[in-house]
GUSEPA-197580 format. One record per residue (C-alpha): residue in three letters; chain; x, y, z. Coordinates in steps of 0.1 Angstrom, whole numbers. Example, Ala and Ser with C-alpha at 12.3 -4.5 7.8 and 13.67 -1.06 7.14 Angstrom:
GUSEPA-197580
{atom "ALA" "A" {123 -45 78}}
{atom "SER" "A" {137 -11 71}}
***
This chain:
GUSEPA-197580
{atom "UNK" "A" {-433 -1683 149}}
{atom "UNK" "A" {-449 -1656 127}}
{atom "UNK" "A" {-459 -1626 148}}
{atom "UNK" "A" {-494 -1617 130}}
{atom "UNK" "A" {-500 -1582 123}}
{atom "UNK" "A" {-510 -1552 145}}
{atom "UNK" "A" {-536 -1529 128}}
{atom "UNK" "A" {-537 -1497 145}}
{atom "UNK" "A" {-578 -1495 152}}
{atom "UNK" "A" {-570 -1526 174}}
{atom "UNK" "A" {-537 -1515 190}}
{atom "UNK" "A" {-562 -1482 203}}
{atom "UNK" "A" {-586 -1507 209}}
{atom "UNK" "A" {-560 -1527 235}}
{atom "UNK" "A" {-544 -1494 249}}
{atom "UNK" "A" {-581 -1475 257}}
{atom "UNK" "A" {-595 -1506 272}}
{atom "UNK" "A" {-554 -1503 295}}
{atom "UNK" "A" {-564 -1471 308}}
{atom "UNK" "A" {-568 -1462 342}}
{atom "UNK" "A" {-571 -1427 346}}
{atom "UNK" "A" {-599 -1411 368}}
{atom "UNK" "A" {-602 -1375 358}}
{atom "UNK" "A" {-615 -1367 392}}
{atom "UNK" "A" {-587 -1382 411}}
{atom "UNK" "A" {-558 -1370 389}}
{atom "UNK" "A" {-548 -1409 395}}
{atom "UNK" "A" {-547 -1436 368}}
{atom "UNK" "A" {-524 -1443 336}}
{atom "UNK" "A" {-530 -1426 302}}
{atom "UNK" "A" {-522 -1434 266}}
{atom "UNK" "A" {-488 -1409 258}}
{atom "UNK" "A" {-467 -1399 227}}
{atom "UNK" "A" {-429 -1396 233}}
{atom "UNK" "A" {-410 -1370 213}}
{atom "UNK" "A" {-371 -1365 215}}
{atom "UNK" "A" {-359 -1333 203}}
{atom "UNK" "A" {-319 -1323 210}}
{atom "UNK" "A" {-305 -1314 243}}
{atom "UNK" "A" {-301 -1275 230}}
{atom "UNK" "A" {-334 -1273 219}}
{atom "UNK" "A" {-353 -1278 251}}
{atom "UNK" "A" {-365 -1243 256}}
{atom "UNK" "A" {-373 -1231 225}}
{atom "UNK" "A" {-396 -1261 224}}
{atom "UNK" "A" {-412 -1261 256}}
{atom "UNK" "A" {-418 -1218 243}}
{atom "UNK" "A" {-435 -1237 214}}
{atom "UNK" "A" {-452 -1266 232}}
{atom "UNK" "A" {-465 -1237 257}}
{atom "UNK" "A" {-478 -1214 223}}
{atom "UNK" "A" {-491 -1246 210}}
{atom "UNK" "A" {-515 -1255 242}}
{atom "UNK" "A" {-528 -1213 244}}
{atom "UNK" "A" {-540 -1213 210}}
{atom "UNK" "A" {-560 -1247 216}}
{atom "UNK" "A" {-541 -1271 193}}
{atom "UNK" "A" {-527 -1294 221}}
{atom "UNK" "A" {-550 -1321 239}}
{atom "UNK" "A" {-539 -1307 277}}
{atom "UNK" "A" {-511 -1290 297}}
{atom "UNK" "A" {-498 -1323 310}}
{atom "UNK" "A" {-461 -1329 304}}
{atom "UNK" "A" {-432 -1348 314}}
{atom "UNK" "A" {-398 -1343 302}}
{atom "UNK" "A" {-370 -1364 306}}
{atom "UNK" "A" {-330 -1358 303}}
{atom "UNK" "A" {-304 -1378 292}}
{atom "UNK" "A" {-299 -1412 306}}
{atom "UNK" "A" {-339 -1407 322}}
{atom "UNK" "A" {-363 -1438 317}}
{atom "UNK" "A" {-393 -1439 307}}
{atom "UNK" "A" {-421 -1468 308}}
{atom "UNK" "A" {-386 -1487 302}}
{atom "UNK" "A" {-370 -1467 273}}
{atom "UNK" "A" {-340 -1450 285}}
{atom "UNK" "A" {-336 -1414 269}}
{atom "UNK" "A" {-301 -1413 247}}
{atom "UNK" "A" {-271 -1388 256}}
{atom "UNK" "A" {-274 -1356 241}}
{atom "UNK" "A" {-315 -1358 238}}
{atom "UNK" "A" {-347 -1348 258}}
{atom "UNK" "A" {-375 -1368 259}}
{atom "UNK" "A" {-417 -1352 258}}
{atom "UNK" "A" {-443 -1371 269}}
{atom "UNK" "A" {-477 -1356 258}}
{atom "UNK" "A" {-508 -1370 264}}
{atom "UNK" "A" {-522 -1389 230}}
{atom "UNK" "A" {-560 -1379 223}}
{atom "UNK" "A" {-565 -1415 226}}
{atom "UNK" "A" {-571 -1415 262}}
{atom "UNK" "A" {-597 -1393 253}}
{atom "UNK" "A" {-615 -1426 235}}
{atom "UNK" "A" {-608 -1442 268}}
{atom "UNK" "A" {-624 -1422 292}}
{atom "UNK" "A" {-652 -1423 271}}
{atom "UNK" "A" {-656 -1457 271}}
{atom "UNK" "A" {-656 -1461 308}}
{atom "UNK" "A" {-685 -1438 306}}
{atom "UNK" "A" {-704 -1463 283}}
{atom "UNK" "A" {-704 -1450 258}}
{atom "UNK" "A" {-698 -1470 224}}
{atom "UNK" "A" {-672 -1462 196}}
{atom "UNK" "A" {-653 -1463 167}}
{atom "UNK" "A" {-618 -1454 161}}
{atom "UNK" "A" {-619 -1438 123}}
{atom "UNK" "A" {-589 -1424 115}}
{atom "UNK" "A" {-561 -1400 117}}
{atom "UNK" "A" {-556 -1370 92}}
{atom "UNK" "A" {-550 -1333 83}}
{atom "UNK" "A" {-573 -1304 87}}
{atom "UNK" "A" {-577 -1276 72}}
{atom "UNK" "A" {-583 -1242 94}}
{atom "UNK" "A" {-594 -1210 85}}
{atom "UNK" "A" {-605 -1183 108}}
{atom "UNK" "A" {-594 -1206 137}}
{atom "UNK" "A" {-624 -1230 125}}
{atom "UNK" "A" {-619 -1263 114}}
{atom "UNK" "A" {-634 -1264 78}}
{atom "UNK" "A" {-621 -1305 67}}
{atom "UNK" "A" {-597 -1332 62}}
{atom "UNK" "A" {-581 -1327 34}}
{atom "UNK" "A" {-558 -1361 43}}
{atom "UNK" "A" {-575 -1395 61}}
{atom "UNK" "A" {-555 -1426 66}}
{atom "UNK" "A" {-575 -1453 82}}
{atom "UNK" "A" {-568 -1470 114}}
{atom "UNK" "A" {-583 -1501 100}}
{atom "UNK" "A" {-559 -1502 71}}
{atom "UNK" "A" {-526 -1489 84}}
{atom "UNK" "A" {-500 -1507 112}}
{atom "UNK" "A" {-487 -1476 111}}
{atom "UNK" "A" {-500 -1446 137}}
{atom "UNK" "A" {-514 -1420 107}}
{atom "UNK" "A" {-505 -1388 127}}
{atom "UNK" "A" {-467 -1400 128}}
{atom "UNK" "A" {-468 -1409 85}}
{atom "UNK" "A" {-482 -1376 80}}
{atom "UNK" "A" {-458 -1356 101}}
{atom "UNK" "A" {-429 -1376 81}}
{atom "UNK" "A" {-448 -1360 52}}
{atom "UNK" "A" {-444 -1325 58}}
{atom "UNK" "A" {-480 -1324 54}}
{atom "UNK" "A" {-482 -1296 87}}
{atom "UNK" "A" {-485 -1258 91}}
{atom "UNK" "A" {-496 -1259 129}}
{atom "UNK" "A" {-470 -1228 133}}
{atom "UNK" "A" {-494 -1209 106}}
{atom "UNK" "A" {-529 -1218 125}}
{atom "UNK" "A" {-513 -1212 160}}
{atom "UNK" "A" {-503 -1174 148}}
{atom "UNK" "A" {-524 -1163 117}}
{atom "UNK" "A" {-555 -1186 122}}
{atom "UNK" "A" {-547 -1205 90}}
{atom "UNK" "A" {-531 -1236 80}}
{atom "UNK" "A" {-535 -1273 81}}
{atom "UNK" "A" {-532 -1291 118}}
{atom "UNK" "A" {-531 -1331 127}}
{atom "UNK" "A" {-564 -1344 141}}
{atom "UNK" "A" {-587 -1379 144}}
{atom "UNK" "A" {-620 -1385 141}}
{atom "UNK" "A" {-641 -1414 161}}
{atom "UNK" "A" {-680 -1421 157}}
{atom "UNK" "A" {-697 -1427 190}}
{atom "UNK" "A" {-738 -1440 188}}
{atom "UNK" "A" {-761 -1417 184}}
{atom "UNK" "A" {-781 -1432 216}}
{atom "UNK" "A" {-752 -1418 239}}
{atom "UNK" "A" {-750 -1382 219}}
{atom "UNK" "A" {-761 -1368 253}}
{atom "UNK" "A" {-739 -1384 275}}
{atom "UNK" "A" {-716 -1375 250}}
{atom "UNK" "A" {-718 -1339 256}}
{atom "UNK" "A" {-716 -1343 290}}
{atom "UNK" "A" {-686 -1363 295}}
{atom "UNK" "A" {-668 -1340 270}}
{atom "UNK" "A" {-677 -1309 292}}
{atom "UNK" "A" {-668 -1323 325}}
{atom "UNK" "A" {-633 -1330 307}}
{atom "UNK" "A" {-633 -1294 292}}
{atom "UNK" "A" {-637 -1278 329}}
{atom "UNK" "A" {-608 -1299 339}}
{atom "UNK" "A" {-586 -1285 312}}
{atom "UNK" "A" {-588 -1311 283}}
{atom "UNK" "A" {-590 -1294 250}}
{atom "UNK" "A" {-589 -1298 214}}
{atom "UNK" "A" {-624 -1314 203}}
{atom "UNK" "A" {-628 -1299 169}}
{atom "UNK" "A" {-665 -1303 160}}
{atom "UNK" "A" {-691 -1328 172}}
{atom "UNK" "A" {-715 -1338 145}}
{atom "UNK" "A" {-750 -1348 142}}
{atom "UNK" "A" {-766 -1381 137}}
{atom "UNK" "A" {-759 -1402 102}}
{atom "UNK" "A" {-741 -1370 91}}
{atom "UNK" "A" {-706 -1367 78}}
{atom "UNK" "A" {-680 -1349 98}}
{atom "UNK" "A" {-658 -1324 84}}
{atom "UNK" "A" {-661 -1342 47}}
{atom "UNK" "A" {-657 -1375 71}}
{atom "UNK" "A" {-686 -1401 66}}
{atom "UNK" "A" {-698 -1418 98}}
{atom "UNK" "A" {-718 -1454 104}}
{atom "UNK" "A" {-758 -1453 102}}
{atom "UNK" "A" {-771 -1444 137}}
{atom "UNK" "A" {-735 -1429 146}}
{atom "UNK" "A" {-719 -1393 155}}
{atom "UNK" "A" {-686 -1378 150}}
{atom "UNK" "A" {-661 -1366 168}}
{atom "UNK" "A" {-631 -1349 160}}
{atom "UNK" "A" {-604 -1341 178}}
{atom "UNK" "A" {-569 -1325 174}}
{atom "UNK" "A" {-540 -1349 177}}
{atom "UNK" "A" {-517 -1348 207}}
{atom "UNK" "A" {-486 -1345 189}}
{atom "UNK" "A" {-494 -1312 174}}
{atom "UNK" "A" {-471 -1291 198}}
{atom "UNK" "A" {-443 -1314 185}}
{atom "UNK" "A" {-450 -1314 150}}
{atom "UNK" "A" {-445 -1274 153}}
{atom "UNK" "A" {-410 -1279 167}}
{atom "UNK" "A" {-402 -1301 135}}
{atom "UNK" "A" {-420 -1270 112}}
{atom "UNK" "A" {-397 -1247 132}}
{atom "UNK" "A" {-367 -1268 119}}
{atom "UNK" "A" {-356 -1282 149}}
{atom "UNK" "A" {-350 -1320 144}}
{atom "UNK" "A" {-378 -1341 162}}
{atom "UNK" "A" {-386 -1376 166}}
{atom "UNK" "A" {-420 -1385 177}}
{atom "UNK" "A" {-436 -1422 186}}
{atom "UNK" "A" {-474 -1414 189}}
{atom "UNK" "A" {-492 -1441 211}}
{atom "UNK" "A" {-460 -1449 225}}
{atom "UNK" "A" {-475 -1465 256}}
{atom "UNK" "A" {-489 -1459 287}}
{atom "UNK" "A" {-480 -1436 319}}
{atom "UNK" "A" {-492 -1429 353}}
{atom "UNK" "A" {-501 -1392 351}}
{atom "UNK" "A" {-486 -1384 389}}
{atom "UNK" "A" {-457 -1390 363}}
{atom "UNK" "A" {-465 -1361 343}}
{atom "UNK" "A" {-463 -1321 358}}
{atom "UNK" "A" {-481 -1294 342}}
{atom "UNK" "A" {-467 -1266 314}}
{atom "UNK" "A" {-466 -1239 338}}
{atom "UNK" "A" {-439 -1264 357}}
{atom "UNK" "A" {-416 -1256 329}}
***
């Protein structure tokens, strides 16, 4: 039996509509990316991950790390190797859908930063035409200087973009608040109605959204020249699994 193909807009589709976290509860599951970096490494990357989340390229301070021989959601770390979980800025899709709020997964791509602002993509590879997570392609790539933007304010960063309707722009901007006070960052821009994002076209009636991808603080690691290997969307995790940054 043929096993049909998985494009990735549905595979977020199947994994948002999984989700179970309540914000308000600290209680749920969430969508996570597993990175394995080597056993010596672990500091200097959690020094990274930590630089990473204070200049606001990260999607939160949520964390679990694994050691050797460790499982997680069934994968058992190898010998010699540490495994990150970070929260993917999926879930952020997901907890605004159990608001009711309608959307679109676009894609996945590069932005460019100058002054610490967002200015485009200058890369887009579209969940509707890839099996393939984009953020994971384009960190194969090279395509990265998330080192550059954390320290100098200049550079090119991974980040996604979604449309929600423009009938639930205000609940919108309230859902994305509430999450900001409870230490959820990395929305890039919100746009306006029928307008395009960041050189990003949206659907009639539809807003963007763009936000910086989770595996960001990784993809730094790799620019640093440590050797990394990162699944984005790997699966989902209860967060009473995951500690906080300032744990490590």
């Amino acid at each position: 039996m043929h096993v049909p193909l998985k494009f990735t807009n549905h595979r977020i589709e199947e994994y948002a509509l999984r989700v179970t976290y309540r914000p308000e509860e600290d209680a749920g599951k969430i969508i996570y990316n597993l990175s394995l970096i080597e056993s010596r490494d672990l500091e200097f990357a959690l020094s990274i991950i930590k630089e990473a989340h204070s200049t606001g390229t990260t999607i939160s301070d949520r964390i679990r790390v694994a050691g050797p021989g460790e499982v997680v959601d069934g994968y058992t770390v190898p010998d010699g190797r540490y495994g990150i979980c970070t929260m993917c800025s999926i879930t952020l899709d997901a907890l605004l859908l159990q608001h009711g709020i309608p959307l679109n997964p676009i894609g996945g791509g590069i932005v460019e930063v100058e002054g610490r602002v967002a200015q485009r993509f200058t890369s887009m590879i579209l969940y509707r035409d890839t099996t393939l997570d984009p953020l994971e392609v384009l960190i194969s790539q090279e395509a990265t200087s998330i080192l550059d933007v954390m320290r100098h304010g200049n550079g090119n960063i991974l980040a996604n973009i979604r449309e929600c309707h423009m009938e639930a722009e205000s609940l919108m901007g309230i859902v994305l608040d509430e999450l900001s006070a409870i230490g959820f960052s990395g929305v890039l821009d919100v746009g306006a109605p029928n307008v395009p994002l960041l050189g990003v076209p949206v659907s009639p009636q539809y807003v963007g959204v763009a936000i910086v991808g989770g595996t960001n603080a990784m993809a730094a690691v790799k620019e640093a020249g440590r050797p990394v290997v990162t699944r984005a969307l790997k699966g989902l995790i209860d967060i009473r699994e995951m500690g906080y940054l300032e744990d490590y």
